[in-house]
N, C-alpha and C positions, 0 to 999 in steps of 0.2 A: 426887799432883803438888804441891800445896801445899807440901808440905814438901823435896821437890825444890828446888821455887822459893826457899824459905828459905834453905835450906843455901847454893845459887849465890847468892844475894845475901850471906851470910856469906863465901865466898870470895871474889869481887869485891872487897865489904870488906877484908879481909884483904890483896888483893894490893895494893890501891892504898897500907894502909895500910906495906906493905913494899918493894912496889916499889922506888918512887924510891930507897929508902934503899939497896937492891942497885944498882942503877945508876950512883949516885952514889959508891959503894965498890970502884965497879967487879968487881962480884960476878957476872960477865953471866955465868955458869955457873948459879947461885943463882938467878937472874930467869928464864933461859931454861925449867928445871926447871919453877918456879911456872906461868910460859905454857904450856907443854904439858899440865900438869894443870888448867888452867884449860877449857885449849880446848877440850875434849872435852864441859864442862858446857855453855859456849856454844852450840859446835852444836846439843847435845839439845835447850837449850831455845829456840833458833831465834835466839839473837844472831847473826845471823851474820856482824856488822860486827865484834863484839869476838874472835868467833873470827878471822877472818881477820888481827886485829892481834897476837891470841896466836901464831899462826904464825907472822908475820913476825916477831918477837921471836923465836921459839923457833930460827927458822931462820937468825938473821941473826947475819954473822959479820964485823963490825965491833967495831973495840973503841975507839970514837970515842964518846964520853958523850952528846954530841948528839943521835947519831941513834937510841939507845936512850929519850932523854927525849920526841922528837916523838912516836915510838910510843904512849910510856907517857901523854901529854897527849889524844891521840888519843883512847884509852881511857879517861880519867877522863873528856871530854868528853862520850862513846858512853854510857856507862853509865848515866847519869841515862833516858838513853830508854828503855835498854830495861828497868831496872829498873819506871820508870811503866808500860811496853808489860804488864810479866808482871803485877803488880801490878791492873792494867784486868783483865786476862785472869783471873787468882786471884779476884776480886772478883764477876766478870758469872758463872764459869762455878760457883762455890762457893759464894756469899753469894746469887745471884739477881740477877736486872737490876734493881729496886728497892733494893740497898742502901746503904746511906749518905745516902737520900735524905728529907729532912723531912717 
């Protein structure tokens, strides 16, 4: 699982770091793609705020720059949680509930 959680926090990375640039290029073919391959790691690993925003990305069929960037904000904002959530999770349920601790 660990390395599960790795990898989804590498594509996370990844999309945020490409996102906006497809949105902004108006590439919503290209982003749509990314969010559906995204959404399916979400679910597994219990995002299930960021899946639901991948979806709506994936599904959404405006071609108005706006309402793909609320989305994409949305998600940059979500992600810090549940990246700390998995993270908690990776640490108590692998390292032991003493780790990191002086």
């Amino acid at each position: 699982i660990p390395s599960l959680i790795q990898s989804f926090h590498e594509m996370c990375e990844k999309f945020l770091l490409t996102s906006f640039r497809h949105a902004e290029s108006k590439a919503f073919d290209v982003l749509k793609k990314d969010a559906h391959c995204l959404k399916s790691s979400c679910g597994q690993l219990g995002a299930n705020k960021l899946a639901e925003i991948c979806r709506q990305i994936e599904t959404h069929s405006s071609v108005h720059l706006e309402d793909y960037l609320a989305l994409l904000f949305e998600f940059k904002s979500l992600y810090p949680l549940s990246k700390a959530a998995l993270e908690e999770y990776t640490r108590r349920t692998y390292e032991g509930p003493h780790s990191g601790r002086g």
